[in-house]
C-alpha positions as protocol buffer text, in pm:
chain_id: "A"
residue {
  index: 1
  type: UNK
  ca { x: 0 y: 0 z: 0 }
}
residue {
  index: 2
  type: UNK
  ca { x: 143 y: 344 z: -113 }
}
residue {
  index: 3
  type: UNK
  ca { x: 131 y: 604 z: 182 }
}
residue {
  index: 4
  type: UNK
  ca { x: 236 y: 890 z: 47 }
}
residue {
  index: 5
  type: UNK
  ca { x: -65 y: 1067 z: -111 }
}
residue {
  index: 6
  type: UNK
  ca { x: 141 y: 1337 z: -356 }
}
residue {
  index: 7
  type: UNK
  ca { x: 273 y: 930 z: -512 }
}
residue {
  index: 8
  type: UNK
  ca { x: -121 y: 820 z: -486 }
}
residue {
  index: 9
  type: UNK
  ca { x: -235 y: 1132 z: -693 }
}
residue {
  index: 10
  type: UNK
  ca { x: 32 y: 1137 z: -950 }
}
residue {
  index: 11
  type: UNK
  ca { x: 61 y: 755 z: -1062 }
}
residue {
  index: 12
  type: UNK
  ca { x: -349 y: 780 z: -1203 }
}
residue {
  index: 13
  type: UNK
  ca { x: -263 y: 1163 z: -1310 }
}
residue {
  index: 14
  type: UNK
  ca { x: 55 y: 1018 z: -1548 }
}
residue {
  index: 15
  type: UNK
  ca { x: -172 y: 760 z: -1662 }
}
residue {
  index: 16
  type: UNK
  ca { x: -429 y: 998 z: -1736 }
}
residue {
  index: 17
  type: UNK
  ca { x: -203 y: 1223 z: -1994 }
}
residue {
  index: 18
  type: UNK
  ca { x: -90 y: 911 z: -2149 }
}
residue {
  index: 19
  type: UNK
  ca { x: -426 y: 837 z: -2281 }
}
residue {
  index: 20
  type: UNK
  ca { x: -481 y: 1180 z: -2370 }
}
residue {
  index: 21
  type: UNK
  ca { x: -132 y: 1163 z: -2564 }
}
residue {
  index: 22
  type: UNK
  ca { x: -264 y: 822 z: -2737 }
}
residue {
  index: 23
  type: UNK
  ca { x: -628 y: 932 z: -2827 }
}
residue {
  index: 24
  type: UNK
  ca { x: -475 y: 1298 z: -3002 }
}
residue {
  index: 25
  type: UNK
  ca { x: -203 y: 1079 z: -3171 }
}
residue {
  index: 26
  type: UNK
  ca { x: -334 y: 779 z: -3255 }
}
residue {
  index: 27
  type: UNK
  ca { x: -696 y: 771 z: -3267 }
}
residue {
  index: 28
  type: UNK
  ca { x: -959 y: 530 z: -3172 }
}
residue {
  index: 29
  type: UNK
  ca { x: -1045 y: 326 z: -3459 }
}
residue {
  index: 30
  type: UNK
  ca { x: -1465 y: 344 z: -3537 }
}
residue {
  index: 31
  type: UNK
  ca { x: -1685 y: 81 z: -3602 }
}
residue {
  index: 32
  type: UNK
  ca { x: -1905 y: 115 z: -3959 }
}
residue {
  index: 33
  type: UNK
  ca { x: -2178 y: 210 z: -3706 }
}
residue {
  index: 34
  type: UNK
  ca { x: -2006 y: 501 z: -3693 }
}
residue {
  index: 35
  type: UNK
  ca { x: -1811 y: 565 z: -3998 }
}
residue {
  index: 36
  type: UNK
  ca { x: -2075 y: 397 z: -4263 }
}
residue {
  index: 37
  type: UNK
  ca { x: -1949 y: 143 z: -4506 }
}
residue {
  index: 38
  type: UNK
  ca { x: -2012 y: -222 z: -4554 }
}
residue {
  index: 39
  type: UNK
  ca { x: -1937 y: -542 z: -4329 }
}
residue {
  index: 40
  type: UNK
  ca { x: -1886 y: -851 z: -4543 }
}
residue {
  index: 41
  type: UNK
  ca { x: -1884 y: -1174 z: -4355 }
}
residue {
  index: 42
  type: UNK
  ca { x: -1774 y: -1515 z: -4505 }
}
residue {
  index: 43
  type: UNK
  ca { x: -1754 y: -1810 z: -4324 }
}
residue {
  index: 44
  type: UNK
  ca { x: -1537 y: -2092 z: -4449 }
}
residue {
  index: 45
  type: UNK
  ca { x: -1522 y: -2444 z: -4370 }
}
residue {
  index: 46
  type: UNK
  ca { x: -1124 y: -2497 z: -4405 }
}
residue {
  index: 47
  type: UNK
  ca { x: -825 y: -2210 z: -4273 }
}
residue {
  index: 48
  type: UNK
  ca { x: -765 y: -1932 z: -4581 }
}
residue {
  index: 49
  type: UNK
  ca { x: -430 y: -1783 z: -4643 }
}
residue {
  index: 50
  type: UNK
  ca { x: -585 y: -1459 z: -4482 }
}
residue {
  index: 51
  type: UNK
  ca { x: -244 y: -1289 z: -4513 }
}
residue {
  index: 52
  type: UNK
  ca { x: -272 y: -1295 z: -4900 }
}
residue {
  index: 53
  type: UNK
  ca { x: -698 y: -1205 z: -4879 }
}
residue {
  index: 54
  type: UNK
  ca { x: -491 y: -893 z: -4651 }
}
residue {
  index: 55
  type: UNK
  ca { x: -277 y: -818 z: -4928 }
}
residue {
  index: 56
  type: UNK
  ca { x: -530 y: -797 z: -5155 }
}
residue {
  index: 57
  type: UNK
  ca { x: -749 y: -588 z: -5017 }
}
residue {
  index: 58
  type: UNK
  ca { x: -439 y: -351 z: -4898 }
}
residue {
  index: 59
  type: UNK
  ca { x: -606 y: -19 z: -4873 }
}
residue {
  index: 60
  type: UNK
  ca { x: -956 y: -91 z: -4947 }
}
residue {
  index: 61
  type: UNK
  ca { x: -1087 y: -301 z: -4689 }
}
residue {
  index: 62
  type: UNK
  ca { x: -994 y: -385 z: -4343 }
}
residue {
  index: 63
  type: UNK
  ca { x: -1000 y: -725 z: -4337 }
}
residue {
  index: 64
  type: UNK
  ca { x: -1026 y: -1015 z: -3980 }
}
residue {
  index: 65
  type: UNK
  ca { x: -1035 y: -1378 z: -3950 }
}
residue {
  index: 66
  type: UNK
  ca { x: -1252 y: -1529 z: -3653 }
}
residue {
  index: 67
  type: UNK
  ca { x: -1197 y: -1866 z: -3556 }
}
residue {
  index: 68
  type: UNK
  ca { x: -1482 y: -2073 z: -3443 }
}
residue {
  index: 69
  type: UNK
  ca { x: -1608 y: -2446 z: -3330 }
}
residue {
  index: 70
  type: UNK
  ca { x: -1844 y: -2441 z: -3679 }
}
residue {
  index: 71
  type: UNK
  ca { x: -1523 y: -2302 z: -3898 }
}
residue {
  index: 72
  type: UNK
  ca { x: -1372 y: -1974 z: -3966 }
}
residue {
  index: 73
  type: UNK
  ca { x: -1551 y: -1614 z: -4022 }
}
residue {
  index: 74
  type: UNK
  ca { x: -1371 y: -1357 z: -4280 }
}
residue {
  index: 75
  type: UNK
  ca { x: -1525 y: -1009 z: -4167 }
}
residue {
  index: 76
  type: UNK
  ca { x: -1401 y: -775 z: -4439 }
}
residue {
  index: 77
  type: UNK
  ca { x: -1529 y: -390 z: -4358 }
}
residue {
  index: 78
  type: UNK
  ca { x: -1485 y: -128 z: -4626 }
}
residue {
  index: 79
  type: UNK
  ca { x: -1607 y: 199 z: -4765 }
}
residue {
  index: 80
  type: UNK
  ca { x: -1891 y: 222 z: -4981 }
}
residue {
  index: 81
  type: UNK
  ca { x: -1716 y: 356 z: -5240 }
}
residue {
  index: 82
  type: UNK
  ca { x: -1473 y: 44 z: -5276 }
}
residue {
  index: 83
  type: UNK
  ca { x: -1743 y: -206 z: -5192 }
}
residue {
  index: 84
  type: UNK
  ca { x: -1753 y: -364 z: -5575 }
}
residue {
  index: 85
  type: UNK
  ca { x: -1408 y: -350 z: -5614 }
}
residue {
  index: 86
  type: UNK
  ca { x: -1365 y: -551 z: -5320 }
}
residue {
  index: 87
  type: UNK
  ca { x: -1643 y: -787 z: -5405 }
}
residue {
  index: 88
  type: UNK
  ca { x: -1482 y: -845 z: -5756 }
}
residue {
  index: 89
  type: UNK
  ca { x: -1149 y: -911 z: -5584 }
}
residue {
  index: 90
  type: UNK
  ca { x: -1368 y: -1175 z: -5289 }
}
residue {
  index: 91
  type: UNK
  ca { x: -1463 y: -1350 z: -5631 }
}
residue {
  index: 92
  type: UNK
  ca { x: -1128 y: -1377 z: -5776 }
}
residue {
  index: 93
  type: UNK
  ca { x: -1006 y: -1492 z: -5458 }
}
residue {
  index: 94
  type: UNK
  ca { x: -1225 y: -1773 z: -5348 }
}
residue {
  index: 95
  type: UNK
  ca { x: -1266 y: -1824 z: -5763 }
}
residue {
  index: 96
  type: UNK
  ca { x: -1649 y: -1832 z: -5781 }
}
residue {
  index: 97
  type: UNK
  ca { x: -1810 y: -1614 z: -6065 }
}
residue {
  index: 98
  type: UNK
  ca { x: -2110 y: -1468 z: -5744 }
}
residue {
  index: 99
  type: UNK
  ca { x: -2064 y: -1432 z: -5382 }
}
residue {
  index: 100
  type: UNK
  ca { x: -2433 y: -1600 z: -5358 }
}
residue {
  index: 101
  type: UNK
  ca { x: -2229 y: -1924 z: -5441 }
}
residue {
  index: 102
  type: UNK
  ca { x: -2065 y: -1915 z: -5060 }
}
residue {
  index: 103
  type: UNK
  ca { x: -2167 y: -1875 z: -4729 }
}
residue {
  index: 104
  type: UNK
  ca { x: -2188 y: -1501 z: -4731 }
}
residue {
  index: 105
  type: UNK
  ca { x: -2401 y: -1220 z: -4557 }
}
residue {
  index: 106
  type: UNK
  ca { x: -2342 y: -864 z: -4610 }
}
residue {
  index: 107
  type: UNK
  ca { x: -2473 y: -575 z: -4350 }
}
residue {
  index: 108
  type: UNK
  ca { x: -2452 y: -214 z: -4509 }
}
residue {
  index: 109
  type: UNK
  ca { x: -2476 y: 143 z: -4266 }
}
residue {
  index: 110
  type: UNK
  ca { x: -2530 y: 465 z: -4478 }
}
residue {
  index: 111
  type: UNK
  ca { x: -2316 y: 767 z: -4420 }
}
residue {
  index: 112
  type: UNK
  ca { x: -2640 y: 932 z: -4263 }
}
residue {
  index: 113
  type: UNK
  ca { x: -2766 y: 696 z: -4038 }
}
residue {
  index: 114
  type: UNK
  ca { x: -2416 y: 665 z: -3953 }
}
residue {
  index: 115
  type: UNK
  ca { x: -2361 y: 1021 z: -3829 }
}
residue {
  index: 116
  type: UNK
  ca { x: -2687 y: 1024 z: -3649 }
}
residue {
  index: 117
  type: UNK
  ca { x: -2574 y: 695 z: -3435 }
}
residue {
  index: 118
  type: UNK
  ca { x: -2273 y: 832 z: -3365 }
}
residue {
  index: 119
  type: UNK
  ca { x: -2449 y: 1199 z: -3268 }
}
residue {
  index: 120
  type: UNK
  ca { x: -2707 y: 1005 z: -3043 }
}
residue {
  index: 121
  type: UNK
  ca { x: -2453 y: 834 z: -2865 }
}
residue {
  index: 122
  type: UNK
  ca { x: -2235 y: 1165 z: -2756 }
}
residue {
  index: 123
  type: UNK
  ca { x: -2601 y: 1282 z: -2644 }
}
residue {
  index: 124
  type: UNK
  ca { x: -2648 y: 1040 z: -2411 }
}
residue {
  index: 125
  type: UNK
  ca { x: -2273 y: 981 z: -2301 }
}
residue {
  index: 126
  type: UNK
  ca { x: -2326 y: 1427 z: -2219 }
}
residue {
  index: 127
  type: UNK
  ca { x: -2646 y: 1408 z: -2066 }
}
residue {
  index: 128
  type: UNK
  ca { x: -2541 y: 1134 z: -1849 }
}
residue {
  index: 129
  type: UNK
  ca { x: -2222 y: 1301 z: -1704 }
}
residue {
  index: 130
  type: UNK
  ca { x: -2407 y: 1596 z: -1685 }
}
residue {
  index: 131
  type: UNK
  ca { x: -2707 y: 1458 z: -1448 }
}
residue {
  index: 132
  type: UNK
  ca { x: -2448 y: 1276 z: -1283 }
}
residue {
  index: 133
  type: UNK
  ca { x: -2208 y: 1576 z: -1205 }
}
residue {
  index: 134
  type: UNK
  ca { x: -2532 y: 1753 z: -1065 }
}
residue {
  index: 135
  type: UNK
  ca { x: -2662 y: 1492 z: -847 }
}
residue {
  index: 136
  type: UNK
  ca { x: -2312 y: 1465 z: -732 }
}
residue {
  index: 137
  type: UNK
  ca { x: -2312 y: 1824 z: -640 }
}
residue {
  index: 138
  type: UNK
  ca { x: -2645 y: 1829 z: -467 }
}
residue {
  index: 139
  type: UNK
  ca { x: -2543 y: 1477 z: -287 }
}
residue {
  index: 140
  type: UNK
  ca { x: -2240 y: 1682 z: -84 }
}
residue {
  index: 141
  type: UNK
  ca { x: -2268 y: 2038 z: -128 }
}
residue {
  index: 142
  type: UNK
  ca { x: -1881 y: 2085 z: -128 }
}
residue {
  index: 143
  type: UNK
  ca { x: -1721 y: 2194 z: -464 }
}
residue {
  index: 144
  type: UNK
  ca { x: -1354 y: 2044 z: -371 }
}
residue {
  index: 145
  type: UNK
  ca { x: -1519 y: 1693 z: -278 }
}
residue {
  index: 146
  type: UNK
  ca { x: -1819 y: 1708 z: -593 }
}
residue {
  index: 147
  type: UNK
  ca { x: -1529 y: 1801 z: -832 }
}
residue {
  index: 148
  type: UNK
  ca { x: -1285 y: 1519 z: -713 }
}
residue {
  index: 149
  type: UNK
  ca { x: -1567 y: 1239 z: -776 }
}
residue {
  index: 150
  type: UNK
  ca { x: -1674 y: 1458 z: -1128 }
}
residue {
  index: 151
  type: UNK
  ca { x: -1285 y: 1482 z: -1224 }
}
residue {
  index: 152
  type: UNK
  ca { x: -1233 y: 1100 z: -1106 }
}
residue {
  index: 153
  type: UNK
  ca { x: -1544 y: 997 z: -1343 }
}
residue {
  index: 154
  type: UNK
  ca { x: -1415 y: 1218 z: -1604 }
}
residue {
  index: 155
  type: UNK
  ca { x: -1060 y: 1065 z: -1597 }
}
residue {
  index: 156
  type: UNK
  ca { x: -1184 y: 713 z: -1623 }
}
residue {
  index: 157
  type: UNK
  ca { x: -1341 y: 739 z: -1961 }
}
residue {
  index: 158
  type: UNK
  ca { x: -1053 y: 971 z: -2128 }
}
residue {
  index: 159
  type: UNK
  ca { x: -860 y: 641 z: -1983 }
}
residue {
  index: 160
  type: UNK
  ca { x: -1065 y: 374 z: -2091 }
}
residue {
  index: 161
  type: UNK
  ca { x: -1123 y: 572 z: -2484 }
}
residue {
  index: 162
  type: UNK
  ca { x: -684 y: 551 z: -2464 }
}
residue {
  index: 163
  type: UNK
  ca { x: -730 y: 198 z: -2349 }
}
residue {
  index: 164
  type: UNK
  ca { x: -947 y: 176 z: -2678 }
}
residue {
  index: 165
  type: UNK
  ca { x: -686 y: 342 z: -2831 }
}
residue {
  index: 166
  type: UNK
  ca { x: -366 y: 148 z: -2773 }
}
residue {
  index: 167
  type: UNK
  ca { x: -584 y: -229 z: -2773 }
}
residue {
  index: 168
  type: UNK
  ca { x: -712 y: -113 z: -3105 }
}
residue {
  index: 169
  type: UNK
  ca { x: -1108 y: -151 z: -2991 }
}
residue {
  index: 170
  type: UNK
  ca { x: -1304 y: -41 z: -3203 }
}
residue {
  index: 171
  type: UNK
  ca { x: -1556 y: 308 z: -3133 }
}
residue {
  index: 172
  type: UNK
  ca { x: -1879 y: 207 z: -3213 }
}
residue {
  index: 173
  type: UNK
  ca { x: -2309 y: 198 z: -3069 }
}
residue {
  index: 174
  type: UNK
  ca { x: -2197 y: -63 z: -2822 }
}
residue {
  index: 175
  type: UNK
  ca { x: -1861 y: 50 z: -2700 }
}
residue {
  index: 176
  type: UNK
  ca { x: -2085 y: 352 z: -2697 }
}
residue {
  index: 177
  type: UNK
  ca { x: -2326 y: 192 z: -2417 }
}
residue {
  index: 178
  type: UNK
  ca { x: -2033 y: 21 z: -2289 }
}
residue {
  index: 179
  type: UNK
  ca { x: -1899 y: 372 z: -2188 }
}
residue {
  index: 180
  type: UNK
  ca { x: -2238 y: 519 z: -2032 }
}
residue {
  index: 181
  type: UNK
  ca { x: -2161 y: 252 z: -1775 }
}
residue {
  index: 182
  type: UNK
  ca { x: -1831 y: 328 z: -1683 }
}
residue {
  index: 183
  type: UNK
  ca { x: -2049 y: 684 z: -1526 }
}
residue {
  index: 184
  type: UNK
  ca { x: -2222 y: 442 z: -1308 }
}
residue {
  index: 185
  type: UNK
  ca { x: -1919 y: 218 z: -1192 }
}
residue {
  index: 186
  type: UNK
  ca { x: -1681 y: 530 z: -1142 }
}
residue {
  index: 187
  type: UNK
  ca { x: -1966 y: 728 z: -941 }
}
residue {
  index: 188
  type: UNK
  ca { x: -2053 y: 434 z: -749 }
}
residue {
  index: 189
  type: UNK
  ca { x: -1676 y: 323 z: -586 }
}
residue {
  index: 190
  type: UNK
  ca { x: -1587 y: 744 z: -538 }
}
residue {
  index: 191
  type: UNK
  ca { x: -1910 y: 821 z: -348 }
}
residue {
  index: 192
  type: UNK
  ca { x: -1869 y: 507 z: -119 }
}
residue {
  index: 193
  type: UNK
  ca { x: -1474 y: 648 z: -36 }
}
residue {
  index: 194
  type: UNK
  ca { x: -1589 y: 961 z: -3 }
}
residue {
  index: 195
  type: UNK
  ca { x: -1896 y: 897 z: 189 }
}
residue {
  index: 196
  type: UNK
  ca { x: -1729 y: 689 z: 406 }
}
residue {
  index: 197
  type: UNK
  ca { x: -1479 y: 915 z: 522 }
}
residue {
  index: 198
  type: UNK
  ca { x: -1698 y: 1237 z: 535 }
}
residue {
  index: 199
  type: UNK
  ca { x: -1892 y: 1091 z: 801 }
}
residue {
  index: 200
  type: UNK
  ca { x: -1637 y: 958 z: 1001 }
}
residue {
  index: 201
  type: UNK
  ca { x: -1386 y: 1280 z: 1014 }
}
residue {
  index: 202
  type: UNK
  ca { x: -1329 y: 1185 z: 1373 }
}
residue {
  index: 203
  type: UNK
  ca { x: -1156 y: 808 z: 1350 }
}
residue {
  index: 204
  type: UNK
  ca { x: -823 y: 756 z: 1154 }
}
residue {
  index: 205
  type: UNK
  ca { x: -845 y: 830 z: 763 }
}
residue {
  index: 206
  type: UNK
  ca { x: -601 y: 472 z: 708 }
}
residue {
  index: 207
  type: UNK
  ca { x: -850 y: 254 z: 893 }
}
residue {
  index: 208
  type: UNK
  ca { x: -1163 y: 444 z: 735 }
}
residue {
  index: 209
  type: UNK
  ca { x: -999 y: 386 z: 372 }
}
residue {
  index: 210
  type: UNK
  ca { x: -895 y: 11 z: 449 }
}
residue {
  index: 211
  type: UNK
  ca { x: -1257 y: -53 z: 532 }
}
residue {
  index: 212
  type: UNK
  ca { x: -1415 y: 105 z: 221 }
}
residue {
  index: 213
  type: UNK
  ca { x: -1092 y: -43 z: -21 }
}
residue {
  index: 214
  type: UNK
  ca { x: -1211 y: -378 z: 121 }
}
residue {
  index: 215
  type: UNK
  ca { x: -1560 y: -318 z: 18 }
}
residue {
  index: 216
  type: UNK
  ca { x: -1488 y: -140 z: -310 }
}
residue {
  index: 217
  type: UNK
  ca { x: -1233 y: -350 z: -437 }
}
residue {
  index: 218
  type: UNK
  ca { x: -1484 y: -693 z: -394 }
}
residue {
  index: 219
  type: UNK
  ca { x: -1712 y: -489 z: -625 }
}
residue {
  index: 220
  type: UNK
  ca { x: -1487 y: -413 z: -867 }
}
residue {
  index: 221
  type: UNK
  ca { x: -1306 y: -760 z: -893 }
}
residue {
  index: 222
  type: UNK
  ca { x: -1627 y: -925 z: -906 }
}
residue {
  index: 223
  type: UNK
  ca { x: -1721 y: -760 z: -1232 }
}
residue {
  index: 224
  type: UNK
  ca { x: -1414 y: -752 z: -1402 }
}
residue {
  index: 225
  type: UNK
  ca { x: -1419 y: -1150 z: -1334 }
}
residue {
  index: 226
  type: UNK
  ca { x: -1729 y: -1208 z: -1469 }
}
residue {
  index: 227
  type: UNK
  ca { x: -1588 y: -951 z: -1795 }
}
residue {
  index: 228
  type: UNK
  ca { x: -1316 y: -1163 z: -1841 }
}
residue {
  index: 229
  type: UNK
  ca { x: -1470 y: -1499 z: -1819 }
}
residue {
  index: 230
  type: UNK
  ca { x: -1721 y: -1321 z: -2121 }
}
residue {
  index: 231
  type: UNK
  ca { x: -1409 y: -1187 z: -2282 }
}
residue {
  index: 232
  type: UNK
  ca { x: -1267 y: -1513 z: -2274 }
}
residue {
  index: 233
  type: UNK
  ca { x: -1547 y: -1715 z: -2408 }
}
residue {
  index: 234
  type: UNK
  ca { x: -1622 y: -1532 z: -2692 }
}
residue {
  index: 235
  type: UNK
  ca { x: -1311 y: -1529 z: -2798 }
}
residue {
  index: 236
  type: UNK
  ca { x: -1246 y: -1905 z: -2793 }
}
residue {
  index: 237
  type: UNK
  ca { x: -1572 y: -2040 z: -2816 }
}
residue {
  index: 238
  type: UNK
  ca { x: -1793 y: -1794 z: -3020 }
}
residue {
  index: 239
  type: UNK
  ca { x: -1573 y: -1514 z: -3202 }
}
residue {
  index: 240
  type: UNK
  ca { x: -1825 y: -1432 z: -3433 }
}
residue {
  index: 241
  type: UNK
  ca { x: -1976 y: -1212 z: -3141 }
}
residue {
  index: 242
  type: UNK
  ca { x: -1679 y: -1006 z: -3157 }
}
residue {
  index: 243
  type: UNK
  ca { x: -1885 y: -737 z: -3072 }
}
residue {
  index: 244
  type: UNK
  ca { x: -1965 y: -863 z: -2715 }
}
residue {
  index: 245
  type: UNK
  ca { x: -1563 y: -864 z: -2663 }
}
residue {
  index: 246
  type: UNK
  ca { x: -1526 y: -531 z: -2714 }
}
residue {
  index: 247
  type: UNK
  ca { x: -1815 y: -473 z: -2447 }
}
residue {
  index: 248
  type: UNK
  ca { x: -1654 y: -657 z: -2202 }
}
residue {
  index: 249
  type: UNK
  ca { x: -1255 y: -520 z: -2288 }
}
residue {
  index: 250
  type: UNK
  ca { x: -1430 y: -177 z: -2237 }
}
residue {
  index: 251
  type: UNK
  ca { x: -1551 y: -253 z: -1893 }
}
residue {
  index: 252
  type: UNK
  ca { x: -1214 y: -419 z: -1767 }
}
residue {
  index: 253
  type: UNK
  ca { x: -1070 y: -112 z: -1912 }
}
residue {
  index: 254
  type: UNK
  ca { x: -1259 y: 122 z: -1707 }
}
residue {
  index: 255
  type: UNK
  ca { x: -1280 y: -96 z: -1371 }
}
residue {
  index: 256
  type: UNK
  ca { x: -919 y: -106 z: -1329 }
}
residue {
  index: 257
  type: UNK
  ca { x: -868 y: 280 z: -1447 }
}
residue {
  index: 258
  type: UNK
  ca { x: -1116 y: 355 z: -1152 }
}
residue {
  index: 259
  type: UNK
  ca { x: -915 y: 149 z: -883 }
}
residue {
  index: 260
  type: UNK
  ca { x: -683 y: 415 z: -929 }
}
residue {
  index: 261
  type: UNK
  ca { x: -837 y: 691 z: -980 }
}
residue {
  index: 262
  type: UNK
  ca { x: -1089 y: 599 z: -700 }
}
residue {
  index: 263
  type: UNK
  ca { x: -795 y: 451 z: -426 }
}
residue {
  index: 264
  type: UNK
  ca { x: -539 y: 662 z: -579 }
}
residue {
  index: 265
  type: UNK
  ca { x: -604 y: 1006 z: -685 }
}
residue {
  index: 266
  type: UNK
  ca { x: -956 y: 1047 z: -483 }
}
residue {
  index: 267
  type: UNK
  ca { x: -803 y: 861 z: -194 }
}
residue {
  index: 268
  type: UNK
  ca { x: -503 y: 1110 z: -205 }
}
residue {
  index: 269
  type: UNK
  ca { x: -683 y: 1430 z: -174 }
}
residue {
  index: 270
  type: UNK
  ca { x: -882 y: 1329 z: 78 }
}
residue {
  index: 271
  type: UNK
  ca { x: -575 y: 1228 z: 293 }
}
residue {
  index: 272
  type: UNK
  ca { x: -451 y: 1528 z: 233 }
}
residue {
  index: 273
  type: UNK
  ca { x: -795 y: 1735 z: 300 }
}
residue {
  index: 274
  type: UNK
  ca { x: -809 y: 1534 z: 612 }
}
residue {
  index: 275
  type: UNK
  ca { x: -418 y: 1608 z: 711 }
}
residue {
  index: 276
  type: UNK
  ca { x: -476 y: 1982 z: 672 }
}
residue {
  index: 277
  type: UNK
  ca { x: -818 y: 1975 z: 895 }
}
């Protein structure tokens, strides 16, 4: 356990402009959900050299192989613009004169509908951290302890959108939703600290924050188990749901970024608001 609250504050604070760094300089990649374009899905019988399919489609369509019990899937995702040249080039690849002629399904996201997903989603990911930073105000009625929790909530999804980054997961509807709940996880560990140590100003802040880590940390665990033991099962046993994956990488994501930012940086100033009272 780290004692020294200026190290507790500026280990989640580093970690913080890391992810800023990686979002402004390498992106987040988006789903078609958000982009538009086409998602082609093939699923094959036998292993394909996917390297050459790669090659082939170098610059026109991002291409994945997903491994199941039943056989392999081939999700290619492109532009709408290239979508018939990379049809003609799925032909002369699996050598078939129509796509019809394997097993193929083909899901296609306009540029419009697109743009409004994507717009809907900020919405709600706003309105949510807005309701929550006033219902966190009202809740305490101090601005140093309300803008600790809102900064700590704050900090957890610029860290879990650089997790995105640097794990190349994909931005898209569900990540989306996936983020609206990282609010409810990082509100929920921050007001139990805080809370918890508010009301008992008069017993020793170490024992006060042992007993609420012990708490908070079961909670936390427990879901990131049950995320990983999802993660871990669609990725062996049913790939094709790739997008339930990318829910659960999200959510691990974001659970461990609030341990720290909950028993770290919140933890910190409130040691140190406690020290000077």
């Amino acid at each position: 356990m780290i004692n020294d609250y200026r190290v507790k504050i500026a280990i989640p604070l580093i970690l913080l402009v890391f992810s800023i760094l990686l979002i402004t300089f390498k992106g987040i990649p988006k789903s078609i959900d958000i982009t538009g374009g086409t998602e082609i899905t093939i699923k094959v019988n036998e292993k394909i050299d996917i390297l050459k399919l790669k090659q082939e489609l170098e610059g026109l369509a991002d291409v994945k192989e997903l491994k199941s019990t039943t056989g392999y899937y081939i999700v290619i995702k492109c532009k709408q613009e290239n979508v018939n040249i990379v049809k003609q080039k799925l032909k002369e690849f699996f050598k078939v004169d129509s796509l019809s002629k394997l097993d193929y399904s083909e899901k296609v996201i306009g540029p419009t509908l697109s743009q409004k997903f994507f717009e809907d989603g900020l919405k709600a990911l706003s309105f949510a951290f807005l309701f929550m930073a006033i219902v966190i105000y009202v809740t305490f009625r101090k601005p140093l302890v309300s803008g600790v929790i809102i900064f700590c909530a704050l900090s957890d999804i610029i860290i879990t959108l650089g997790g995105m980054s640097l794990f190349n997961i994909e931005l898209s509807s569900a990540t989306i939703a996936a983020l609206l709940m990282v609010i409810g996880y990082a509100v929920d560990s921050n007001i139990l600290l805080t809370t918890k140590v508010l009301k008992r100003l008069t017993k020793d802040f170490d024992e006060v924050y042992k007993e609420a880590f012990k708490t908070g940390l079961t909670m936390s665990l427990t879901t990131i188990s049950a995320m990983l033991i999802l993660y871990l099962v669609v990725k062996f046993v049913i790939p094709i749901a790739y997008v339930l994956s990318n829910i659960s990488s999200v959510i691990i994501i974001a659970l461990i970024a609030d341990i720290l930012n909950t028993w770290f940086l919140n933890a910190g100033i409130l040691k140190y608001m406690v020290s000077k009272k």
